[in-house]
Structure formats: structure tokens, C-alpha cells
N, C-alpha and C positions, 0 to 999 in steps of 0.2 A: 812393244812400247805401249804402254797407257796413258793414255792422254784427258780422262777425265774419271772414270772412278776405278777402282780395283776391289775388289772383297776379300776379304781375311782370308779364303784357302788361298786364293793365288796369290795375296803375300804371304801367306807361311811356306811356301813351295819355292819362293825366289832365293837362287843360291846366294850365301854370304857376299857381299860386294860388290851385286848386282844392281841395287839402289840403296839412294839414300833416303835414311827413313826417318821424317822431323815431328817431335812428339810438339802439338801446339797446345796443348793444354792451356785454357784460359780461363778466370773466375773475375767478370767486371769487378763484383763485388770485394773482392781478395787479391789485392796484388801480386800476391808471394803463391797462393794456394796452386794454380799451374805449375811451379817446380816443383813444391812440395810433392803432388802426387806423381810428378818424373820421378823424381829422387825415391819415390815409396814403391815402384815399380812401372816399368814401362817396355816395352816393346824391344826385343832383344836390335842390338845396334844401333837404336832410335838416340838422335843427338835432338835435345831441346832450342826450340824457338819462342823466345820470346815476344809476346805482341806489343807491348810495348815499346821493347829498346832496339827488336831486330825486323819487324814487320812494319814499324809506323818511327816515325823521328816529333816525338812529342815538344821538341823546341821550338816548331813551327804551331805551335795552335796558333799562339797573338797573331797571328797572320789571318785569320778569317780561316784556315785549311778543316780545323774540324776536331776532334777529339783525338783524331789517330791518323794527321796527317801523313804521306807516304812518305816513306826515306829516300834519301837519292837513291842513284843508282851508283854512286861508288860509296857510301854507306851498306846497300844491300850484297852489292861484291864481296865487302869484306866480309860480310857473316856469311855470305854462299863457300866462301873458302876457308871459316874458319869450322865449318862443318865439314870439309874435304870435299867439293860439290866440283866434277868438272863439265864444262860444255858437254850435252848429249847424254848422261846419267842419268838414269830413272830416278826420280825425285818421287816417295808419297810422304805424303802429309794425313796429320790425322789429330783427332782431338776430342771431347769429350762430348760435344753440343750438334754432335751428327753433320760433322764441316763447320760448321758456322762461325764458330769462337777456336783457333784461326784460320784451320787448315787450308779453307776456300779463299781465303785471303794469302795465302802462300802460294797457293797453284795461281791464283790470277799474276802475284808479281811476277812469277816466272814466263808466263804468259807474255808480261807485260815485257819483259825483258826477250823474249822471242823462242822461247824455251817450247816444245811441246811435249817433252818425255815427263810429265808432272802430271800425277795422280793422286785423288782423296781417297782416302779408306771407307769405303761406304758402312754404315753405320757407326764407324769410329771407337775408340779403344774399346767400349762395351762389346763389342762385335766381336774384337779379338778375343775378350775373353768369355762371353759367351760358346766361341769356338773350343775350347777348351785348350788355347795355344798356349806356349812359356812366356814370359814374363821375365823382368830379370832388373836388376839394380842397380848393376855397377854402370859406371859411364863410361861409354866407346872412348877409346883412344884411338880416332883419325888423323892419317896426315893433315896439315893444313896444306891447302894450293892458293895458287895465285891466278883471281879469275875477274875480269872487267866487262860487266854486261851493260847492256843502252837500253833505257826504257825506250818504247815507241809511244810518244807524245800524242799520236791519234787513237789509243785505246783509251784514251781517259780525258776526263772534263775537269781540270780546276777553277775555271772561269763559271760564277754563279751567272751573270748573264747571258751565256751563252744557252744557258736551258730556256731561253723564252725569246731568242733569235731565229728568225726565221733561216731556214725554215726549222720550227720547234722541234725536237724530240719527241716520241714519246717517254715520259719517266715515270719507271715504275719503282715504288717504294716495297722496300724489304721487310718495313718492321709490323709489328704483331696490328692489327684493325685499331686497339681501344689508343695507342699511341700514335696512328696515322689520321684518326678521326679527331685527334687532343682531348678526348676522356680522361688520359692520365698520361706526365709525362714525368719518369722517372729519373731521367741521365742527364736531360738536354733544362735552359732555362724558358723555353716558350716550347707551347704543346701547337698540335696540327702537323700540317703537311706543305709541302710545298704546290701554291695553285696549278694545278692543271694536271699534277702527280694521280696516277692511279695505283691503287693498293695488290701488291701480290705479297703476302706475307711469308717468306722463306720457311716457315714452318708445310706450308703446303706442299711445297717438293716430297716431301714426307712422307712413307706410307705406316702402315701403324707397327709396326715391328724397328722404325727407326732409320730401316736404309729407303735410298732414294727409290721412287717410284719409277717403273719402269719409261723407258725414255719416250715409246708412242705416247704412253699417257701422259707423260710430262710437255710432249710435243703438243697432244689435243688441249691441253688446259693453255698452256700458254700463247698457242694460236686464237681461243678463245678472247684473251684479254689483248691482243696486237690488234685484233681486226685485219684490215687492209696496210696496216704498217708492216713493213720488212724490218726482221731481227737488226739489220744496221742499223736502223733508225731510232731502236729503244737505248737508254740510260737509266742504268740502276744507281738508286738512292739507300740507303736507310738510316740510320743515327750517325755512324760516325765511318763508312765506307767502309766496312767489314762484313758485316751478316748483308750485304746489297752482293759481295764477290756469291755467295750461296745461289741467291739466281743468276747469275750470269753462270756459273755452273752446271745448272740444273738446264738452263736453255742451250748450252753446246752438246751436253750428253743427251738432249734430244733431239741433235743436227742443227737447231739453231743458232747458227755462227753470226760473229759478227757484232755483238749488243759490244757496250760502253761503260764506264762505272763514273758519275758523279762522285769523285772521290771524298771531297768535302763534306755530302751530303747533309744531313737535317742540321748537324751543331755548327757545320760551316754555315748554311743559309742563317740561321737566326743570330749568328755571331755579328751581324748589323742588324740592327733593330727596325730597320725605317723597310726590309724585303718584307713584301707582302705575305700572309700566313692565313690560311686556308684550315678550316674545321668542318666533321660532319662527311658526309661521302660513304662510299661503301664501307 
């Protein structure tokens, strides 16, 4: 069972029907272009997730939740089974931005749902085919099953007050420095960070070949920015609770159990004008 990364040989080594493997392909900028390159080739038996319609339920933004508020949990049932997903399955996930854009975000809801057989593809479809693995085009025909998961309500924060309730969090932010400092803010309508947020930009889990950095060193950097806080005590932020699942990822595959995901994060907090917003910092 893999419970937080796997690498291309030992997914090309997994017999047929062993897991289920979900192509998340995502392009902010491109709504359609994540099919597009499913459809143009992908990962033999790989069934596509969308982050839009199967990962997040975008009818809840006007609620303050965020760019890519979470879907229920019998919303997510139904796409787990219309991929043929049953209790206890190897689930990996994989996608083109090294987890970030969605795949980290599928293994947290499974997570969230109490699943622990979910695994990313480390380095992600480049990896596969830097390996020099098949590819293939056509789209798996799985059964569909009938499957009803329950989120657990205490892995995740949707209450923006609660990040500045005693006793506080610590919250660390996922996205890149010049967008957590408000230099420049691409996505969201106000730039900065949330007061008292410290910056781990998810690019840093990173080592320069793409796949994640081995877990001591991911354990020493991030024990670095905790200090004296215990892993339960952190909640990840970053634009819109997606590239924020990328460290909580990166903190379990270094024994750090236990973090949180401000699921709302930066476009839920500024979605009221009158929460306070923080520039400048590391």
C-alpha cells in the first residue's frame, strides 16, 4: 500500500486492476486543456479528474469558500464510483505541475474521506514518460460501483475565524513569495497574505529533477519553519486550497502527521473585504 508517493517503475510494475489511476491534469489558465492532453495521451487505464466539476463544487464560491470550494462528500462518492473506486483500492493520482494542479488535492480528499491506500506520482506524467513507459488514448471502460464516503470535519478549517482563535494555528502559505508578499496578485482580487501566515512556497518540496525531495530533507526544512509547533498545530493555505494539499503532502511523506488545510484559503479570506490583509514578510 502507498500512502503518499510512488514512482513511475513501481507504477509500471502494478498488475492491471490493482489501482486506480486518475489523470488530474489541470491548466488555471485553460479550462478544457487538462482533457485535451488526457484525450491526447495518458497513462494506460488512467480515468480523468476533473478539478473543477469532480475535485471542488464551484457553486459554493458566493459563499466566501474560495475559488475551488470542496464538494460534499456525496458529490465526491459519486465521481469515486463513477471511476470504479472501491473501499481499500490503491488509488494514484498524477498530473502535470509535479502534484500541485490536482493530484495533491485528490489524495488529501481521500484522506479526508479516511482512505489511506492514495498515492501521487512523484514527478508526475513527465516522469512517466521520461521513463520511457506506454502511453495510450483510448478511455478505460470501468464498472461503475456504488460507494458513500464521510468527510472528517476535523482535517479541515472552513471557518476564516478560526485561524486567529485561540489557541491560533500556525498557517503556512503555499503560494510562490511575490504573491504571499502582494508584489503581484494574478487569480485573486487583493494581493498579500493572511496576518500572521508564514510563507512555505510548495515549489520548495521540490528538488531540481522535479520529484519530491527526499523525506529527511523535507522533514529538516519543515521542522525549520514549525519551530516549537507540533505538525497538528499547522494549517495550510494558499489561493484557492489546492496547491496548500502539496505541503500537507510533502509534511506526511516526511512523518509529519497530522497538519490541516484552510480549505477556503487566500480568495475565501479576501472574499470580505473588511479581513485584515498583510504585505511584505519573507
Amino acid at each position: 500500500m502507498k500512502t503518499t508517493l510512488i514512482s513511475a517503475a513501481e507504477l509500471g510494475v502494478l498488475p492491471p486492476g490493482e489501482a486506480l489511476i486518475v489523470d488530474c491534469r489541470k491548466d488555471l489558465a485553460d479550462a478544457a486543456k487538462g482533457r485535451r492532453d488526457y484525450m491526447a495521451g495518458h497513462i494506460p487505464g488512467a480515468v480523468y479528474a476533473e478539478l473543477d466539476a469532480d475535485l471542488s463544487d464551484l457553486a459554493l464560491q458566493s459563499r466566501g469558500l474560495g475559488r475551488h470550494p470542496l464538494p460534499s462528500a456525496a458529490a465526491f462518492s459519486a465521481a469515486l464510483g463513477r471511476w470504479g473506486w472501491r473501499p481499500g483500492l490503491q488509488v494514484v493520482a498524477y498530473d502535470a505541475a509535479n502534484g500541485a494542479l490536482a493530484a495533491a488535492r485528490l489524495w488529501w480528499l481521500l484522506r479526508l474521506a479516511g482512505e489511506r491506500a492514495v498515492a501521487v506520482l512523484d514527478g508526475g506524467y513527465a516522469a512517466w514518460q521520461a521513463a520511457g513507459l506506454p502511453v495510450e488514448t483510448a478511455v478505460p471502460r470501468r464498472a461503475a460501483t456504488r460507494v458513500a464516503v464521510q468527510f472528517d470535519p476535523a482535517q479541515v478549517l472552513l471557518d476564516h475565524d478560526a485561524l486567529h482563535a485561540a489557541p491560533a494555528p500556525l498557517l503556512l502559505d503555499a503560494r510562490a513569495a511575490p504573491r504571499y508578499r502582494g508584489d503581484t496578485e494574478p487569480l485573486d482580487p487583493v494581493a498579500g497574505h493572511v496576518p500572521g501566515a508564514l510563507n512555505r512556497p510548495f515549489a520548495d518540496n521540490l528538488a531540481a529533477d522535479g520529484r519530491f525531495k527526499p523525506a529527511a530533507e523535507l522533514e529538516r526544512e519543515f521542522l525549520a519553519v514549525l519551530g516549537t509547533r507540533a505538525p497538528a498545530e499547522v494549517v495550510h493555505m494558499c489561493g484557492s486550497g489546492v496547491t496548500a494539499c502539496h505541503n500537507l503532502l510533502a509534511m506526511e511523506h516526511a512523518g509529519l502527521v497530522g497538519s490541516r488545510l484552510y480549505a477556503p484559503s487566500w480568495s475565501g479570506w479576501v472574499s470580505d473585504r473588511s479581513r485584515p490583509v498583510a504585505t511584505g514578510g519573507e
